[in-house]
C-alpha positions in Angstrom: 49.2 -12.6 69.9 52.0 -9.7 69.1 52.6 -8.6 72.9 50.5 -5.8 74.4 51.8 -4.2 77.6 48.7 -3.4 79.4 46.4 -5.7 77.4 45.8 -9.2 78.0 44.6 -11.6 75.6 41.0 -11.6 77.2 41.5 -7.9 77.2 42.0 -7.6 73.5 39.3 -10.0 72.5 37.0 -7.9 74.6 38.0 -4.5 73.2 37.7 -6.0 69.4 34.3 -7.3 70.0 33.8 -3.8 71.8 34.8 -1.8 68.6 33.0 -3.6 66.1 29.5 -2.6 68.4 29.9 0.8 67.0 28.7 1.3 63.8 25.1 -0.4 64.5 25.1 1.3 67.8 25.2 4.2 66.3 22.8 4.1 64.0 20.2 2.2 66.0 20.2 2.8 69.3 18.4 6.2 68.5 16.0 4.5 65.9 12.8 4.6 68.1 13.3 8.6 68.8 13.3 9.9 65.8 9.8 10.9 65.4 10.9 12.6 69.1 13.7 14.0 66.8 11.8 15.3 64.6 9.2 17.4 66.6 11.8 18.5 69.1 13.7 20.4 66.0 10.8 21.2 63.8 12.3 19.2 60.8 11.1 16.8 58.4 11.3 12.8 57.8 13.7 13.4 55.2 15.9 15.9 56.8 15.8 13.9 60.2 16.7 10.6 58.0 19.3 12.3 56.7 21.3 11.9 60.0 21.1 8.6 58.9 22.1 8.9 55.3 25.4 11.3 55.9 26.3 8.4 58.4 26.5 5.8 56.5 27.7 7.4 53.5 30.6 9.0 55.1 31.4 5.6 57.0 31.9 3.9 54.0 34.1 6.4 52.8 36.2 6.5 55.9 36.5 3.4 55.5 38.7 3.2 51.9 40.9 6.4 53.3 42.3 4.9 56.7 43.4 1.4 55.3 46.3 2.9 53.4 47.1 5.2 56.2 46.7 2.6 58.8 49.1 0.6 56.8 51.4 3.9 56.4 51.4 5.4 60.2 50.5 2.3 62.2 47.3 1.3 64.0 47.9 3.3 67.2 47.4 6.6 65.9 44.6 6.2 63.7 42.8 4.3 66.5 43.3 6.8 68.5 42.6 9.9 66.0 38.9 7.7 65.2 38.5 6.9 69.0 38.7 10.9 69.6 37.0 12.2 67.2 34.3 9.8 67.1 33.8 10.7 71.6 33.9 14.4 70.6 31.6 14.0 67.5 28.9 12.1 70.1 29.4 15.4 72.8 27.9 17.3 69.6 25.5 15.3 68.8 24.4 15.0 72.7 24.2 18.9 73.4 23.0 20.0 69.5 20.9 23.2 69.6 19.3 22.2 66.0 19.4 19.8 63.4 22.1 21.2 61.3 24.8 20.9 64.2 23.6 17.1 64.8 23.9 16.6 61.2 27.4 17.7 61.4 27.9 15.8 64.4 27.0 13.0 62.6 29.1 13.5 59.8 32.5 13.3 62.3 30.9 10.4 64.0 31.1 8.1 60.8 34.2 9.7 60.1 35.6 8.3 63.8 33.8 5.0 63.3 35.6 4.5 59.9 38.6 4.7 60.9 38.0 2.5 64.2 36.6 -0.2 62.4 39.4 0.1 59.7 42.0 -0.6 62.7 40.2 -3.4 64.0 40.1 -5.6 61.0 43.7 -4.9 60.8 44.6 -5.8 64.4 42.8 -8.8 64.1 44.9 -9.9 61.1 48.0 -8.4 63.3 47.6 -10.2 66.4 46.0 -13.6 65.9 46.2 -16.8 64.3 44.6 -19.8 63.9 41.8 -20.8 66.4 41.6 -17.4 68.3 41.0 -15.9 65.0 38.6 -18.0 64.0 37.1 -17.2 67.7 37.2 -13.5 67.2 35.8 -13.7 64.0 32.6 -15.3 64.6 32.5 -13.2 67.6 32.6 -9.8 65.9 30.1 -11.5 63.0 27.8 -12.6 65.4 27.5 -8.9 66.6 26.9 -7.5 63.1 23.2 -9.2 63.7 23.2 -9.1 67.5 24.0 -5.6 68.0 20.9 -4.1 65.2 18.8 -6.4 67.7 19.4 -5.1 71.1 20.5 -1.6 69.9 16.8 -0.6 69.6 16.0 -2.2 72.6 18.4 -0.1 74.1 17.2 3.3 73.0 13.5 2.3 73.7 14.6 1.4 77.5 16.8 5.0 77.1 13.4 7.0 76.3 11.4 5.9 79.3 13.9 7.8 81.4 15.7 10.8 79.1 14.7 12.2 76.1 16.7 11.6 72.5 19.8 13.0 74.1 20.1 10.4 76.0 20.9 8.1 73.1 23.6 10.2 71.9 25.0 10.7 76.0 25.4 6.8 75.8 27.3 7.0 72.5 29.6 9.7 74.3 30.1 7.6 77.1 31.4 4.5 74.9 33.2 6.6 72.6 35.8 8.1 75.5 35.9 3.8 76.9 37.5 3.7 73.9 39.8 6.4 73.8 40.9 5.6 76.8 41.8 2.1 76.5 42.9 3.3 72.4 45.7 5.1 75.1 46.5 1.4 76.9 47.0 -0.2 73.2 50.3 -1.2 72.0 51.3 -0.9 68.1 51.2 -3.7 66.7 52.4 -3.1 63.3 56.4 -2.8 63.1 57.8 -0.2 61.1 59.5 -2.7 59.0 55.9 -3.4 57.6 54.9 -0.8 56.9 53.8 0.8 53.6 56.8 3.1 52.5 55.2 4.2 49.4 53.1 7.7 49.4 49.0 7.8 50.5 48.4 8.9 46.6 50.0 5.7 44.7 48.5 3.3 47.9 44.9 5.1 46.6 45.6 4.0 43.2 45.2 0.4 43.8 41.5 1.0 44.3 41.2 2.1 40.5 42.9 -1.1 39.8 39.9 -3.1 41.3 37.2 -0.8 39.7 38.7 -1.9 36.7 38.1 -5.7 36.8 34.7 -5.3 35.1 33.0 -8.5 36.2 34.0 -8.6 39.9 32.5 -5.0 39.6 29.5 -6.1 38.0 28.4 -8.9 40.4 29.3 -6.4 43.7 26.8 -3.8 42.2 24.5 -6.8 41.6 24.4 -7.7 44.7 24.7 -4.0 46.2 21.8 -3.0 44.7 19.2 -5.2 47.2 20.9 -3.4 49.8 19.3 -0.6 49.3 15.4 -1.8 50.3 17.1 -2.7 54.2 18.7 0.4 54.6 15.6 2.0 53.3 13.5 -0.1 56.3 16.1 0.8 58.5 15.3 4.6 58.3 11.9 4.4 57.5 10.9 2.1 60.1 10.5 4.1 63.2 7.7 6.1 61.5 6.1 3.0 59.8 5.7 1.7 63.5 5.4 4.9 65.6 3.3 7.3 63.3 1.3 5.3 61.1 0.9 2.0 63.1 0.6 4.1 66.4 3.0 1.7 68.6 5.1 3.2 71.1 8.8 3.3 70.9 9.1 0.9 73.7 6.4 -1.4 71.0 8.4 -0.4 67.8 11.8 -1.5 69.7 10.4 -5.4 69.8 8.8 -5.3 66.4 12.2 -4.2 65.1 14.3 -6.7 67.1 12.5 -9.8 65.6 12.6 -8.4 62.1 17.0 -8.4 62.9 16.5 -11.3 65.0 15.2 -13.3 61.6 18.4 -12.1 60.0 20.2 -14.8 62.0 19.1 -17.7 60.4 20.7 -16.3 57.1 24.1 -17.4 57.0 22.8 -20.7 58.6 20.6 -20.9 55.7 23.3 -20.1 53.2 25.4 -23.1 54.5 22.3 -25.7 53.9 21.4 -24.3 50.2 24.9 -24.0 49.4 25.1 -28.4 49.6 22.4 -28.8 47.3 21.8 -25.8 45.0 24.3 -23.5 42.4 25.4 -20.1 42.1 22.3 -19.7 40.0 20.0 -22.0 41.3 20.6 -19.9 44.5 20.5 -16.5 42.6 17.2 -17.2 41.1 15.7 -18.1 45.2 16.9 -15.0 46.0 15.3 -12.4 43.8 11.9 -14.8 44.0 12.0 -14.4 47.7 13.1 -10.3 47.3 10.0 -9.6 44.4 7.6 -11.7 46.7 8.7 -9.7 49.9 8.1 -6.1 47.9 4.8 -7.7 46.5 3.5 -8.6 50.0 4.7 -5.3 51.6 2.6 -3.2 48.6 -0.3 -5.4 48.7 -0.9 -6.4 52.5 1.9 -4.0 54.6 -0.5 -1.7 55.7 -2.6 -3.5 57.2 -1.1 -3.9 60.6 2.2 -3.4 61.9 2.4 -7.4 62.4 1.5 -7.9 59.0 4.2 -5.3 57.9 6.5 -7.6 60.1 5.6 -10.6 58.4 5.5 -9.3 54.5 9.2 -7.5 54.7 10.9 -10.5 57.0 11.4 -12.3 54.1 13.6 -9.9 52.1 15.1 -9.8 55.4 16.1 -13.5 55.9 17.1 -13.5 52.4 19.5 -10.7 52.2 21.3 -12.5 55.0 21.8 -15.5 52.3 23.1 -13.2 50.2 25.6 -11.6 52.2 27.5 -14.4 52.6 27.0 -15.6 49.3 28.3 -12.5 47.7 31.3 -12.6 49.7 32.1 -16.1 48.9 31.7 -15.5 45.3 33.7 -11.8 45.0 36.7 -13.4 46.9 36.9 -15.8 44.8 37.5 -13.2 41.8 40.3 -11.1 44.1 42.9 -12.8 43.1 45.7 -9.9 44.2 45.6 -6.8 45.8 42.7 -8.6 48.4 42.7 -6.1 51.3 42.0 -3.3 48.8 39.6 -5.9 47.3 37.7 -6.1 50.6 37.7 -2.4 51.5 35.9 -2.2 47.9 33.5 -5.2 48.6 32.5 -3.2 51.9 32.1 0.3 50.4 30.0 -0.3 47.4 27.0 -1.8 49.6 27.5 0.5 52.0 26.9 3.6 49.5 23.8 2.4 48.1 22.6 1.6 51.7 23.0 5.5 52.4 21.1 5.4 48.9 18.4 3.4 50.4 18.6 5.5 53.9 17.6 9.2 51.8 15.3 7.1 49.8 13.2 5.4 52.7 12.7 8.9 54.4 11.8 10.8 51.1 8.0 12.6 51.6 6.0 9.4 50.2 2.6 9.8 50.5 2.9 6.5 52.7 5.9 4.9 53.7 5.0 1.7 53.4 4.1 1.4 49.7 7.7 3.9 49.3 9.3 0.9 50.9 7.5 -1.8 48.5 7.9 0.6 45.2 12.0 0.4 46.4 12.2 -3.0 47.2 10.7 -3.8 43.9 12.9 -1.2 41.4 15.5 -2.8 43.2 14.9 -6.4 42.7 14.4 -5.5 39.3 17.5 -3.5 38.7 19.2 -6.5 40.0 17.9 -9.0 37.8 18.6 -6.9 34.9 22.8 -6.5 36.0 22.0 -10.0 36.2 20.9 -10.8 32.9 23.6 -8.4 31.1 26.3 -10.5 32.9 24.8 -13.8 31.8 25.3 -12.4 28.3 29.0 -11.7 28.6 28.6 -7.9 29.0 31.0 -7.6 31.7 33.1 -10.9 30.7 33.3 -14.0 32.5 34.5 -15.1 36.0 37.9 -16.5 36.5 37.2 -19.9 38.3 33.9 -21.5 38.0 33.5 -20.8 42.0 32.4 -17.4 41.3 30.3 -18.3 38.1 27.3 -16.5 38.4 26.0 -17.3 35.3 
């Protein structure tokens, strides 16, 4: 590990794994009050989602800009710059007299959180080698489906004592634990690596990436079923609480073993991936994604268990397919993989903030709004699909990444 003066090695595994609990801490501890949200302000599903939506959309924004100018100033700075912003965006959020400040105060929170996960990724790369990478990787992977579970959790416990504020006071809290310990952390990328060139030309290497028109085509392929989770994600709370009548404390569990299932995903990858191919495994996926929208418009209103059980298989299955994705789209960056990466990240996370607006639009019920998008987008998908089969896009370099 590059030496840290007030860090120790436990120390900066601790504060990585600490970091990368931000983003789905911030947009699901509050998850079960945002029916509270919405009567407390006056304001609608939609515009309440939208505190959702600007999140997510802005994050994956942030999220291409402070690469380059983590690689031009150094990690310090813009951890710190995130780490500050991010604490003061929280404050607003905590202490907002209406709905439009807290949408601004979410706007600066994704703004903070992109460029604190930006620096974290990088530090990781920095520091570590070998096994204690390999340690902090599954670590900070392992959170990505931990931290959706018990995040919920979280805010249910938080509204048995506080109201929504209390959500956004915790958020506040962990955002100035980081700053201050963003204040202990030593740069650890020398000068003499760092990119001399100007922000403008580093930028430009993202057009070179949107160019390669079959990596392109399979991300959005694959970005597309993102949408349907991302929709769930924002819908959910008012599936549960409003028309299934559960309590947030009751909606917290429901939601936990829906990311709970999610778990089994990558472990499932690794089995299918010994005995079935890129397509054999393409064509599980969108039977398993039209079957999940079919049982969610046919039987999802039932109960809120049977809602549970009829979108839990688009759930298990899109945690396939993350890994799956990544495997194959790495396999087509053959240069320029960092800006590669930021892409692969960015794409998915814009139509989630798609599916976020989406989930919360005024359906008549939000349940068969959630089916009607799962389905459009499984069929969306297959189509991309079908057009790259056909050569539309051109063919992948190595047969690794062969989706066709």
């Amino acid at each position: 590990m590059r030496r840290q003066k007030y860090l120790t090695l436990s120390a900066m595994i601790a504060y990585i794994t600490f970091i990368n609990m931000f983003v789905p801490l911030s947009t699901d501890v509050y998850l079960p009050a945002l029916p509270q949200m919405g009567n407390y302000f006056s304001a609608s599903e939609f515009l309440v989602g939208l505190t959702l939506t600007i999140f997510f959309f802005v994050f994956a924004v942030s999220m291409i800009l402070f690469g380059p100018l983590s690689d031009k100033f150094g990690r310090r700075p813009i951890l710190i710059f995130g780490a500050a912003i991010y604490t003061l965006a929280s404050l607003t959020c905590a202490t907002a007299a209406d709905i439009y400040l807290l949408l601004v105060g979410r706007f600066f929170q994704a703004v903070g959180s992109g460029a604190v996960i930006t620096v974290s990724t990088a530090v990781i790369k920095d520091c570590f080698r070998g096994r204690v990478m390999t340690k902090i990787l599954a670590i900070t992977q392992a959170l990505g489906v931990i931290a959706p579970m018990a995040a919920p959790l979280i805010g249910g416990v938080i509204l048995t004592f506080t109201s929504w504020r209390g959500s956004f006071w915790l958020l506040t809290f962990l955002g100035a634990v980081n700053l201050i310990v963003a204040f202990l952390f030593c740069e650890t990328l020398p000068e003499h690596k760092r990119y001399r060139g100007d922000i403008l030309h580093s930028l430009t290497l993202l057009i070179a990436v949107g160019r390669k028109k079959y990596f392109m085509s399979v991300l959005m392929m694959f970005a597309i079923l993102s949408t349907p989770y991302m929709a769930y994600l924002s819908a959910s709370s008012f599936i549960y609480v409003e028309q299934f009548s559960l309590t947030a404390q009751q909606y917290s569990y429901f939601f936990a073993v829906n990311s709970a299932a999610a778990i089994a995903g990558p472990i499932l990858y690794l089995k299918l991936k010994d005995v079935m191919s890129n397509v054999g495994l393409l064509r599980l996926y969108y039977f398993v994604a039209a079957a999940s929208g079919v049982l969610v418009l046919t039987v999802g209103n039932s109960a809120a268990w049977t809602f549970l059980l009829s979108f839990l298989p688009f759930t298990v299955i899109g945690a396939v397919a993350r890994p799956f994705a990544m495997e194959i789209l790495l396999h087509e960056a053959k240069d320029n993989v960092g800006t590669a990466s930021s892409v692969i990240n960015f794409i998915p996370t814009l139509f989630g903030s798609l599916g976020m607006m989406l989930g919360t639009l005024p359906w008549s019920n939000f349940v068969d709004g959630l089916g009607m998008i799962i389905s459009l987008s499984t069929v969306g998908s297959i189509a991309l699909w079908l057009l790259i089969c056909r050569g539309v896009f051109g063919y992948a370099s190595t047969n690794a990444s062969d989706v066709t």
